[in-house]
Phi, psi and omega in degrees: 000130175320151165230144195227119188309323172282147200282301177333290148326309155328295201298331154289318173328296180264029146276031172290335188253038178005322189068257215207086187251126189226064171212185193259158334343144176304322183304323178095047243325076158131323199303288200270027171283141195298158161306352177288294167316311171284336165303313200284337172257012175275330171295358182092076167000298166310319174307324173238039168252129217184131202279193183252060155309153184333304199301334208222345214354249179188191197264028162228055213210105175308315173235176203104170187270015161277298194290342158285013246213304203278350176308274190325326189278338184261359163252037181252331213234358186095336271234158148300292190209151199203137190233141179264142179233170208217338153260062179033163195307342173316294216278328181318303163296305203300302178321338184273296172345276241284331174288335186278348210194128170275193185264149189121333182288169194250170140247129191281152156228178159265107153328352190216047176279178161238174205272005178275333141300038037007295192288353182261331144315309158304303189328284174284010168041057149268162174249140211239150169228098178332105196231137181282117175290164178313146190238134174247143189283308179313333197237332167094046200241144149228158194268168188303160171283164184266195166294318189297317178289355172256338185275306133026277158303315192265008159294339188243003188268337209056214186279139152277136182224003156179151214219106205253134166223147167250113175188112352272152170317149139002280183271029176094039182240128200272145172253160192297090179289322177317299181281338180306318202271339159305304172324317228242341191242029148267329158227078151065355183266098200314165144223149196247130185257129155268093185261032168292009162222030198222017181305313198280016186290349157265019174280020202179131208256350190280343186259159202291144177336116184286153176330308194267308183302346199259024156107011164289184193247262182271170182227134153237133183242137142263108189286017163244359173248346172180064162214171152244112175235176167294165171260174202074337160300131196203148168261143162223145193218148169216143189227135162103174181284323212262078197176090185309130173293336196263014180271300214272021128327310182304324203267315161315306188323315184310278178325313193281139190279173214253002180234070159275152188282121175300350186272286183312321175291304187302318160292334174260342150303301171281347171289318180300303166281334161332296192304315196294305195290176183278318182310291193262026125280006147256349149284348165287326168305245204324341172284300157359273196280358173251008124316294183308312215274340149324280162319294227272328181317291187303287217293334189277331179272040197057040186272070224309134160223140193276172185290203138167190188246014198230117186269037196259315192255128180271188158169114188256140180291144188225015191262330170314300206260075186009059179226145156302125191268028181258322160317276169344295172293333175314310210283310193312322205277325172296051181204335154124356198255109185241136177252151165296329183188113154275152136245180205288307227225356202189158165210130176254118166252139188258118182295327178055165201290353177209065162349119192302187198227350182246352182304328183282339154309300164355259174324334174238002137322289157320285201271031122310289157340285200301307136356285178299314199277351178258085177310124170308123153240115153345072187289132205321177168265140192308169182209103185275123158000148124288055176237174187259158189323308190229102205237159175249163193277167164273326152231165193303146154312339159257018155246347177286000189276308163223040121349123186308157193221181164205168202237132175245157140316157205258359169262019201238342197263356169286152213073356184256157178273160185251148218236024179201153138300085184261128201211061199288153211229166311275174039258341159079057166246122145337085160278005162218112197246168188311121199122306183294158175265160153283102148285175162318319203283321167283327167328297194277000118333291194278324163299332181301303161314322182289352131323312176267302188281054191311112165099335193288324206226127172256244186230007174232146164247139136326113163271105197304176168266125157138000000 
């Protein structure tokens, strides 16, 4: 193995030997990239990081093999206009914010939104209105909304001027999009589906209806959480009337860096015809079915798996077996086994389009291992939030955002608003956001969490002053 002075290098280095890596990229590090993609990277990375030449321009550029490149992609996808991005659907989203909604306008969001959409709020002093999802007790999860709760909201929220749905979840749970965005375009109010984790769902009919056929107005895909791309690669697709194209250009123009890498767009541009093509979409079939035959393995070896709708994310229950699934995971990764999104109560592991064909033995080889190294405690019974269905901030997001603060103990923070983001990452879903007040019932919630996420959450909060 090479030895390298700089730590970072160093630090790649020595992931040279992997173990048992069940996390994003999607790719599997390296395994599942398309063929295209490995010829163009066998000639040596650097050969092709290469600026925004005449030749090549760049995704707000009318000519060039960039701007044909999003041409071909919005008619892979159905799409009006589709842009490639280079700081992942995070930067992707706040631009879809900042082009859908000027400042002041409201947004319906989901509570289990992710914080890079938090932050194009402050950025653009949107106002966001806060709606709680089905919460399931058994699994600690909470789920797309159904229709009848969305017909719900928005009767109860007043005017809206967008409407953000997650779909899919982290852990694989798809929301009925179809009928929600009917709903949602019955009174006249566009949508933005945060589909980062969910592009491949149009390679495959077994799998649930993708964003744009089921009828948003926008889509952000990442194409490393569930394309096989480079990381950092993200798609934005737009479809439809209710949405300018050239505001949300404006809104790229903001985010977006002014060099993006032609190597990165050049993996999402090809993870993207993969998906499209017959080849890989008989490699998404087969990663499928040695996904199922995975889960059916773990399950037979008593392993709990929870449901969901992607058999790409496994998620295994850990509350049975009395282990902190963060704790767990630590053991796992000193056994050479790195998972994708620990909680307290579950570990999701991401499987990629070519799942290993002896991994599941591995893996619950390893969480036996893991299992012995970790002392049982006993965990609490699921506790759904005390929060309310539809809730508004208390004081605005950008001024608790930056607003003079003060940093308290967190049993000194009740009645008071809160001036941070508590968001243990990942999955970097918000259990509080800057604005709301702490009341009792969350106070004593939230020291409760604060229990289950060791290191995650801490014993102080940033408070506003007064």
């Amino acid at each position: 193995m090479p030895r390298f002075p700089e730590p970072l290098a160093a630090a790649l280095a020595s992931h040279s030997h992997p173990g048992l890596s069940l996390h994003l990229p999607l790719h599997s590090r390296g395994r599942g990239l398309p063929p295209s993609l490995r010829q163009l990277l066998r000639r040596g990375a650097g050969q092709w990081d290469l600026p925004e030449l005449p030749t090549i321009g760049g995704p707000l550029e009318a000519e060039g093999a960039v701007a044909e490149a999003q041409r071909h992609l919005a008619d892979s996808w159905g799409a009006q206009r589709s842009w490639f991005g280079v700081n992942g659907a995070s930067g992707l989203l706040q631009a879809a914010l900042l082009g859908a909604l000027r400042p002041g306008q409201r947004l319906l969001c989901p509570r289990n939104l992710h914080r890079s959409v938090l932050h194009g709020l402050v950025l653009h002093d949107l106002e966001p209105v806060l709606f709680s999802p089905p919460f399931e007790p058994h699994s600690d999860l909470w789920l797309p909304p159904t229709p009848a709760l969305m017909k719900q909201l928005l009767e109860a929220a007043g005017e809206v001027d967008l409407v953000l749905l997650v779909s899919p979840t982290y852990q694989g749970h798809a929301a009925p999009l179809a009928a929600l965005i009917r709903l949602c375009h019955g009174r006249g109010i566009p949508v933005l589906v945060d589909e980062a984790h969910g592009a491949h769902f149009r390679g495959s009919t077994s799998l649930p209806l993708d964003a744009l056929a089921a009828g948003a107005d926008l889509v952000v895909q990442s194409t490393h959480k569930s394309l096989p791309g480079l990381g950092q690669g993200a798609l934005l697709h737009l479809q439809g009337p209710r949405v300018d194209p050239e505001r949300l250009e404006r809104g790229l123009a903001l985010l977006q860096t002014s060099s993006p890498s032609s190597l990165l767009m050049a993996s999402s541009a090809l993870a993207s015809a993969w998906l499209h093509g017959t080849a890989g979409q008989r490699a998404l079939r087969r990663g499928l079915d040695q996904a199922r035959a995975w889960a059916e393995q773990l399950r037979r070896q008593g392993w709990r798996l929870s449901r969901n709708d992607d058999p790409l994310r496994l998620r295994i229950e850990t509350r049975g077996l009395q282990r902190n699934g963060l704790l767990l995971d630590a053991a796992l990764q000193s056994l050479g086994v790195v998972g994708e999104l620990p909680e307290p109560t579950a570990i999701t592991f991401c499987l990629g389009w070519q799942p290993q064909r002896c991994g599941a033995r591995h893996l619950s080889h390893a969480l036996r291992a893991a299992c012995d190294a970790v002392p049982a405690v006993p965990l609490p019974a699921a506790e759904q939030p005390p929060l309310p269905l539809l809730g508004r901030l208390e004081t605005e997001l950008r001024q608790a955002w930056y607003g003079p603060r003060r940093h308290l103990p967190l049993q000194e923070c009740l009645n008071r608003v809160i001036a941070e983001v508590i968001s243990p990452y990942p999955p970097g879903i918000p259990l509080l956001l800057p604005g709301e007040r702490l009341d009792a019932a969350r106070l004593d919630w939230l020291q409760r969490q604060a229990q289950l996420w060791p290191g995650r959450i801490g014993q102080r909060l940033w408070v506003l002053e007064g």
